[in-house]
N, C-alpha and C positions, 0 to 999 in steps of 0.2 A: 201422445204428444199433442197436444194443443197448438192451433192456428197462430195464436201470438207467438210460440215458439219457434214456428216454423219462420215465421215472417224474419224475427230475430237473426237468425241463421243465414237467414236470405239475405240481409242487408250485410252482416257480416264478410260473411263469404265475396260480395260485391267489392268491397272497399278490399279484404284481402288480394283479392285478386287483380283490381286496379292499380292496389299497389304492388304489383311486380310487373306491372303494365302492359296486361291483357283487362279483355273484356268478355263478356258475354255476349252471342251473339242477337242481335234483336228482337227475334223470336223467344228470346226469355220472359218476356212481360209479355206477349200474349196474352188475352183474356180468351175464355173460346168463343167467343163472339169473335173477335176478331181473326180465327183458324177457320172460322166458320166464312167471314166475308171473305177471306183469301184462301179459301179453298185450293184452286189448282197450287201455289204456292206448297199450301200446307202438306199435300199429298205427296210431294218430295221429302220436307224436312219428317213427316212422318213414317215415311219409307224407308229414310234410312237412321233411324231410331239414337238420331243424336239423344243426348240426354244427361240429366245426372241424380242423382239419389239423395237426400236427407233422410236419414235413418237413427234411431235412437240406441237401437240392441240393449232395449231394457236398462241403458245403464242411468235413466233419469235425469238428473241436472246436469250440464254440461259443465259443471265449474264445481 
């Protein structure tokens, strides 16, 4: 899967889910620079292994 693809999906997924009117928590855009400056922070959100997957399962184009 290629990076443009992911990003694709990411923005997607954003607007899907704005529109049923939740969000992401802030921590989503993260850079690791920035996990890295907020450290004590991060050492929770990493502990408790929020998260979520983009995964392909081989099956190529999405459409």
């Amino acid at each position: 899967m290629q990076r443009s693809q992911i990003n694709r999906i990411m923005t997607e997924a954003r607007e899907t889910i704005r529109g049923f009117g939740f969000g992401l928590p802030p921590f989503a855009d993260w850079s690791t620079e920035t996990f890295r400056a907020r450290r004590q922070e991060a050492r929770h959100i990493i502990r408790c292994r929020p998260g979520w997957d983009i995964t392909d399962f081989g099956g190529g184009s999405r459409r």
